[in-house]
C-alpha positions as CSV (number, residue, x, y, z in Angstrom):
1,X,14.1,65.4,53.9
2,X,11.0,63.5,53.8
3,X,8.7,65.9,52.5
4,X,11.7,66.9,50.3
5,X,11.6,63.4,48.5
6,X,7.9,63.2,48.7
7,X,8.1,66.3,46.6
8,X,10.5,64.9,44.2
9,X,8.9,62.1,43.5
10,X,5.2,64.0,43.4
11,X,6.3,65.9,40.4
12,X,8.0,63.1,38.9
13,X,4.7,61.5,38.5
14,X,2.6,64.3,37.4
15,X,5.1,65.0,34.7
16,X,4.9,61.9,33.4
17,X,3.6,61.4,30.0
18,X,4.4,65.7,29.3
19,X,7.2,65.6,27.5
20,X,7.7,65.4,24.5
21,X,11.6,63.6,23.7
22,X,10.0,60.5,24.2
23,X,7.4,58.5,22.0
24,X,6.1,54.4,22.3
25,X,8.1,53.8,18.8
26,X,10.7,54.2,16.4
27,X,14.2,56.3,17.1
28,X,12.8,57.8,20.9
29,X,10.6,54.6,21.1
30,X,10.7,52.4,24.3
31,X,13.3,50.9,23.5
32,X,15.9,53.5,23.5
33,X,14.2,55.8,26.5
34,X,17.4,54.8,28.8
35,X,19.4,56.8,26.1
36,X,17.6,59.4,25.1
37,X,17.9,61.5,27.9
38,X,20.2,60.5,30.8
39,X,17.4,61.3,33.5
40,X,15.7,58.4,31.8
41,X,18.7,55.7,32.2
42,X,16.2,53.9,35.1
43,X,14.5,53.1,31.9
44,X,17.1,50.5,31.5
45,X,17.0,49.0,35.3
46,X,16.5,45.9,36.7
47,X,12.5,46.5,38.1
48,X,11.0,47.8,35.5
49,X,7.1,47.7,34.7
50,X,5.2,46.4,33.1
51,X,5.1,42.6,33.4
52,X,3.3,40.0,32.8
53,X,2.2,38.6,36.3
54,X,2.9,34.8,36.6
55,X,4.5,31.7,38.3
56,X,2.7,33.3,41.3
57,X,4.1,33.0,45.3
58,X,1.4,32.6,47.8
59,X,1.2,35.2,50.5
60,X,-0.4,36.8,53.5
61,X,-1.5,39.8,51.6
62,X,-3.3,42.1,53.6
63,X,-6.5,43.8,52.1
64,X,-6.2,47.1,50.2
65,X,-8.1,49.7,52.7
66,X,-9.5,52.1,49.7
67,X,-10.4,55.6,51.3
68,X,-11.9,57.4,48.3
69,X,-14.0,60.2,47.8
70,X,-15.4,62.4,45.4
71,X,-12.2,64.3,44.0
72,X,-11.8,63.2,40.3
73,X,-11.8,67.0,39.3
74,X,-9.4,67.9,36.3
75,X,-9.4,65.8,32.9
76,X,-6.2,66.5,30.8
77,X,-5.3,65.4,27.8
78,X,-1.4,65.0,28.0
79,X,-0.7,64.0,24.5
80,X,0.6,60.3,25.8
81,X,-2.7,59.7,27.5
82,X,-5.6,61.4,29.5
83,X,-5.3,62.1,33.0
84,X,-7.3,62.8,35.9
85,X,-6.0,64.7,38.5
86,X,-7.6,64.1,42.2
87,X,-8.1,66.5,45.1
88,X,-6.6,66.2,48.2
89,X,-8.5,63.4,50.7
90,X,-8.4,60.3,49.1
91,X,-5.9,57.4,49.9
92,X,-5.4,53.6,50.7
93,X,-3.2,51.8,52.9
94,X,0.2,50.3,52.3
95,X,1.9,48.2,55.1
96,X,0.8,50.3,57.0
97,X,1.2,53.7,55.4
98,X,-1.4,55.6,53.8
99,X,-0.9,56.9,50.0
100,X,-2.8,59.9,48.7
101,X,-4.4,59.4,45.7
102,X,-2.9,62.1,42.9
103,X,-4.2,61.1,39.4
104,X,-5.4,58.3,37.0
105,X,-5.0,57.4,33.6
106,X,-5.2,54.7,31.1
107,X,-3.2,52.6,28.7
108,X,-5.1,50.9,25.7
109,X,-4.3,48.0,25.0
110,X,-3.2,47.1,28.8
111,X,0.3,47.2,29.7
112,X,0.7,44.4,32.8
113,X,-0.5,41.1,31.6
114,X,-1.9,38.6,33.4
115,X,-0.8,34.9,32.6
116,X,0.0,35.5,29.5
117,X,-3.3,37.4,28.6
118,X,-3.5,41.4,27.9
119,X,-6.4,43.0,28.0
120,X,-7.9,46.2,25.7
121,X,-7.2,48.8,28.2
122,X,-6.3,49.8,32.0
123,X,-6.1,52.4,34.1
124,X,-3.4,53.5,36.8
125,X,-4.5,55.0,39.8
126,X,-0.8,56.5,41.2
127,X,-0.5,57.1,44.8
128,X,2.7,58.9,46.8
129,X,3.6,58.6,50.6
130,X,5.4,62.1,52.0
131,X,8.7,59.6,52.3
132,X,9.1,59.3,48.7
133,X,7.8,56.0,48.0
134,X,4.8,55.1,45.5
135,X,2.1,53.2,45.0
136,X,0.3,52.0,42.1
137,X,-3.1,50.4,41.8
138,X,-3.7,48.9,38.2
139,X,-7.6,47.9,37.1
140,X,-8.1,46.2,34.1
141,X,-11.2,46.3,31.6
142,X,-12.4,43.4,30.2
143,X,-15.5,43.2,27.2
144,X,-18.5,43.7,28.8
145,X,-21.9,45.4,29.3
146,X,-21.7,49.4,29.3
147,X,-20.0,50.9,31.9
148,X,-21.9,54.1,33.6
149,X,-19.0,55.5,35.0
150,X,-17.0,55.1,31.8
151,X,-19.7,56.5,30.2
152,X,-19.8,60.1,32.2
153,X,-15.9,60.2,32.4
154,X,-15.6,59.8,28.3
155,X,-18.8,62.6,27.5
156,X,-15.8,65.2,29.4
157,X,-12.7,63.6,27.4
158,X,-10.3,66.4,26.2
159,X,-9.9,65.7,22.4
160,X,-6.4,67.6,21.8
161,X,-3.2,67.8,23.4
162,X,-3.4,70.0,26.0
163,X,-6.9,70.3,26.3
164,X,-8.1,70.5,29.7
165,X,-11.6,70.4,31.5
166,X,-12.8,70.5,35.1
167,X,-15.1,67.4,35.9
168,X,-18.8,68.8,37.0
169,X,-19.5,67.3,39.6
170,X,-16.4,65.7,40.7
171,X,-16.6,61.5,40.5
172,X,-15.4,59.2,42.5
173,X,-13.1,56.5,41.0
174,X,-14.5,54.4,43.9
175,X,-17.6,53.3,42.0
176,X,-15.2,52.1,39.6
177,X,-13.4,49.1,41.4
178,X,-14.9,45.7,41.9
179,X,-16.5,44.6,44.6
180,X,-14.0,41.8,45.0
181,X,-11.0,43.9,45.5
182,X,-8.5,40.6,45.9
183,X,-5.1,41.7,43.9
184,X,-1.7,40.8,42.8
185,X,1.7,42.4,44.5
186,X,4.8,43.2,42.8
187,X,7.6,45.9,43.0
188,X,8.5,48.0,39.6
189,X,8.4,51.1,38.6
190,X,6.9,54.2,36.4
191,X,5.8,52.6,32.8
192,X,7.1,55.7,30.8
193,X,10.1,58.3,31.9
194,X,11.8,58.5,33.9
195,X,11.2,54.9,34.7
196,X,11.7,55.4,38.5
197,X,11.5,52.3,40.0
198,X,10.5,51.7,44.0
199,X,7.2,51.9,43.2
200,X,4.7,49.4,44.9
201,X,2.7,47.7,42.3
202,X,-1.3,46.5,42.9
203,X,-3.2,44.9,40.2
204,X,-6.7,44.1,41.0
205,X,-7.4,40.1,40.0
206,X,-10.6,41.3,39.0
207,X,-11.5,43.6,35.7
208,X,-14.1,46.3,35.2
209,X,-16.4,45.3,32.1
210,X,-15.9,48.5,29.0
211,X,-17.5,47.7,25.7
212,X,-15.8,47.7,22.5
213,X,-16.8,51.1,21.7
214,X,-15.7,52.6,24.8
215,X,-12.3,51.6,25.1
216,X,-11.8,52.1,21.0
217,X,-13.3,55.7,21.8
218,X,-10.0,56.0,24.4
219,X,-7.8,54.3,21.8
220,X,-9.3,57.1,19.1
221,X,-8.6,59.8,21.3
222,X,-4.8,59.1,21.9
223,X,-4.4,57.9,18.4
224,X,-2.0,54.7,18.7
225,X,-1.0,51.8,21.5
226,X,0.5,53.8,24.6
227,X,1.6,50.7,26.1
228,X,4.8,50.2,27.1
229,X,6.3,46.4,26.1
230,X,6.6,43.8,29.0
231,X,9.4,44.2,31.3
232,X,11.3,41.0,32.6
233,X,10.7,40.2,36.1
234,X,14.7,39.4,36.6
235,X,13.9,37.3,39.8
236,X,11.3,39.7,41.5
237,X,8.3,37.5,42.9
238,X,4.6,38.5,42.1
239,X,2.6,38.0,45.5
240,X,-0.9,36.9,45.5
């Protein structure tokens, strides 16, 4: 049963973003997903993403164990955004459970908030446990110097829907992150259908600097704001 849900919930997340009922506006916008389709009505639950991160608790949080390696293999263009599909190896640690690493992608402008403040893009990195349960971690992209790893990821963006290419050689996401690697906790869910929610939510306090012309080359690419609008919280507590 494990695996089963595991399974489930894998393919849940690496369809996201490929179909094509939904859209980020107008009559199939956000705001109607929960009626589009009834195997979208989490859209309209209670622990939705994304938020914007404030009125903080205090908390014991222990540190995120990153266990990445090179895997970033397959760049996708998926209409909704680009993704990155990851080989099999790489993980962190959840209370105690380890998440494999399955794909990235990004959202420009950002999606969370942070006190109030959005910022011009971030990227996912969407983790699943063989129980069925998710994990999230969220990086956000500040102005800044040119980023290198940005830099080789972008010269291998898929320009069309559908387009696909295999990353040569493969990256690792890892020389991505911040040193500082403090972050935020919440619970939520999947920013675009199905919505599922259950998913454990980690956004880095600390951004990765982009430059204007790197995130606007991402913003190009996908060709309007694939952010989905703040969620409320409805009670849940952001841990830091």
């Amino acid at each position: 049963m494990r695996k089963t849900l595991g399974l489930v919930l894998s393919l849940s997340i690496s369809s996201v973003m490929a179909s094509s009922d939904w859209t980020y506006t107008g009559e199939h916008g956000a705001d109607n997903w929960a009626k589009i389709n009834p195997a979208y009505s989490a859209c309209a639950g209670k622990s939705q993403s994304p938020v914007n991160l404030s009125n903080f608790t205090e908390a014991d949080l222990a540190d995120l164990a990153f266990n990445y390696q090179a895997g970033a293999n397959t760049f996708e263009h998926k209409g909704h955004t680009t993704r990155v599909t990851y080989q099999a190896g790489s993980s962190i640690q959840v209370d105690g459970k380890t998440f494999e690493l399955k794909q990235f992608h990004f959202h420009a402008p950002s999606e969370n908030h942070i006190e109030g403040k959005p910022f011009p893009m971030e990227m996912h990195l969407v983790h699943t446990n063989p129980d069925g349960s998710a994990a999230v971690v969220a990086l956000m992209f500040t102005p800044g110097p040119q980023n290198a790893f940005i830099d080789k990821l972008w010269a291998q963006m898929p320009e069309k829907t559908r387009d696909k290419s295999s990353l040569k050689p493969p990256l690792n996401v890892m020389d991505l992150l911040p040193l500082n690697r403090d972050y935020y906790r919440f619970e939520g869910s999947l920013t675009t259908p199905p919505c599922r929610e259950g998913l454990h939510w980690l956004v880095l306090k600390n951004p990765a600097p982009i430059t204007k012309a790197q995130w606007q080359f991402f913003a190009k690419t996908i060709g309007y704001p694939n952010n989905r609008p703040i969620q409320d919280l409805n009670g849940r507590q952001v841990l830091q």
